[in-house]
N, CA, C and O of each residue as an XYZ file, in Angstrom:
160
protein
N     119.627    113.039     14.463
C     118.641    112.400     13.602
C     119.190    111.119     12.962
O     118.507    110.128     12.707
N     121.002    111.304     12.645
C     120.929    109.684     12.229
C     120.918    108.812     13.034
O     120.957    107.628     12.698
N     120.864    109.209     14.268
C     120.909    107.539     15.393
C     119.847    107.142     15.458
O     119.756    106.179     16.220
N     118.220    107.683     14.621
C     116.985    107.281     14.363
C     117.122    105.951     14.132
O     117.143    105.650     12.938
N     117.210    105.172     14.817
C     116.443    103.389     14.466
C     118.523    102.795     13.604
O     118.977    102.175     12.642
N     118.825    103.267     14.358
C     120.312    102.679     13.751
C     120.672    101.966     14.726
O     121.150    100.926     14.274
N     120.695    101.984     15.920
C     121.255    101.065     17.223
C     120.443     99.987     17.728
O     120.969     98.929     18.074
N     119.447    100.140     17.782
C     118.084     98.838     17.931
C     116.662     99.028     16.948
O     116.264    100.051     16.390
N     116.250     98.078     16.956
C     114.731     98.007     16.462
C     114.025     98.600     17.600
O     112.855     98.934     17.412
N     114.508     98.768     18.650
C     113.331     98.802     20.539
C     113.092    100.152     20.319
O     111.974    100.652     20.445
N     114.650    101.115     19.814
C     114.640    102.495     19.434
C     113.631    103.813     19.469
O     113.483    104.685     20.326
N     112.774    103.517     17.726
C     111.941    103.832     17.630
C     110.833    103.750     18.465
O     110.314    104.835     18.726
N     110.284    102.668     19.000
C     109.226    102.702     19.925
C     109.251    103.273     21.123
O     108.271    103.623     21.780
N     110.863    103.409     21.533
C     111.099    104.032     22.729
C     110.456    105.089     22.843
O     109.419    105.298     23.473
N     111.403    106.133     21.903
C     110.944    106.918     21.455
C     109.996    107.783     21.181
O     110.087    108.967     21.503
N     108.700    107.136     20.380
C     107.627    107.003     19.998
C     107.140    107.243     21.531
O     106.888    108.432     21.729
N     106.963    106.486     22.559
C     106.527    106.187     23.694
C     106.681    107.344     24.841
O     105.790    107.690     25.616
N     107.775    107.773     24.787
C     109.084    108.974     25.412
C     108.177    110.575     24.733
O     108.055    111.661     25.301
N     107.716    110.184     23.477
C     106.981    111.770     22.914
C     105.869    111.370     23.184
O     105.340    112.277     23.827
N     105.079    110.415     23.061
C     103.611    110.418     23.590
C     103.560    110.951     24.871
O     102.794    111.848     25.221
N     104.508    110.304     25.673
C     104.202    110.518     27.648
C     104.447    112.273     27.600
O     103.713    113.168     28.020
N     105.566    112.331     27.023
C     105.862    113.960     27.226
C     104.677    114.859     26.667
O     104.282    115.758     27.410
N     103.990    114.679     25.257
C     103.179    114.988     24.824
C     101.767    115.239     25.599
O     101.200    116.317     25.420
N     101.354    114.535     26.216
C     100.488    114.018     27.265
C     100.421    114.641     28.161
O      99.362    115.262     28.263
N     101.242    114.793     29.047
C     102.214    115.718     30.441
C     101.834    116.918     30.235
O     101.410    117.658     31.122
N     101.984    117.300     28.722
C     102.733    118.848     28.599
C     100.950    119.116     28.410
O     100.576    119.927     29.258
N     100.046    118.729     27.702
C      98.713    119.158     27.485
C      98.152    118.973     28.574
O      97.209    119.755     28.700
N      98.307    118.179     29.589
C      97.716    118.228     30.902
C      98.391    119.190     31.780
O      97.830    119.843     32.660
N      99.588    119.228     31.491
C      99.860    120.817     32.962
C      99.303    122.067     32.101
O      98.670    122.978     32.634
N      99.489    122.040     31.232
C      98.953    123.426     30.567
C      97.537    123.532     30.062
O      97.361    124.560     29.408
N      96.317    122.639     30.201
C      95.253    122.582     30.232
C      95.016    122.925     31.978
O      94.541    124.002     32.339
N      95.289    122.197     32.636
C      95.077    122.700     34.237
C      95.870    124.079     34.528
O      95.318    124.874     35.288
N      97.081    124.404     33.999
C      97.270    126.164     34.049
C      96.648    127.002     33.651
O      96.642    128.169     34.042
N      95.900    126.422     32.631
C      95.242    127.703     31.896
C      93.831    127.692     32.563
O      93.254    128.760     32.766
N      93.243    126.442     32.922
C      92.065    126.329     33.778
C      92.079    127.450     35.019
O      91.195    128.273     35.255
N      93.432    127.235     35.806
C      94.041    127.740     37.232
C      93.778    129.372     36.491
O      92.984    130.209     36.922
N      94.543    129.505     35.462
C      94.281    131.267     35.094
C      93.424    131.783     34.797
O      93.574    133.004     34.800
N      92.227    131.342     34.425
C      90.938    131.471     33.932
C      89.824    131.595     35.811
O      88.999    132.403     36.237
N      90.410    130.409     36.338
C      89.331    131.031     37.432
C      90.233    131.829     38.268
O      89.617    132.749     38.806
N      91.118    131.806     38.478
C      91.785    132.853     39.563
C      91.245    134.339     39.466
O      91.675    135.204     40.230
């Protein structure tokens, strides 16, 4: 947690960017798994 925004300003947004995509990913495979378990 302290290397939060201590090595660049680009950092944070990386970041920021890095949890959105993952964020994103993770509600779309597991919205289509649970879809897949529901009609199977």
């Amino acid at each position: 947690m302290a290397l939060l925004g201590s090595s660049s300003p680009l950092t944070p947004r990386w970041m920021k960017l890095t949890f959105y995509l993952t964020h994103r990913i993770f509600l779309l495979s597991s919205s289509r798994f649970f879809i897949w378990l529901i009609t199977s």
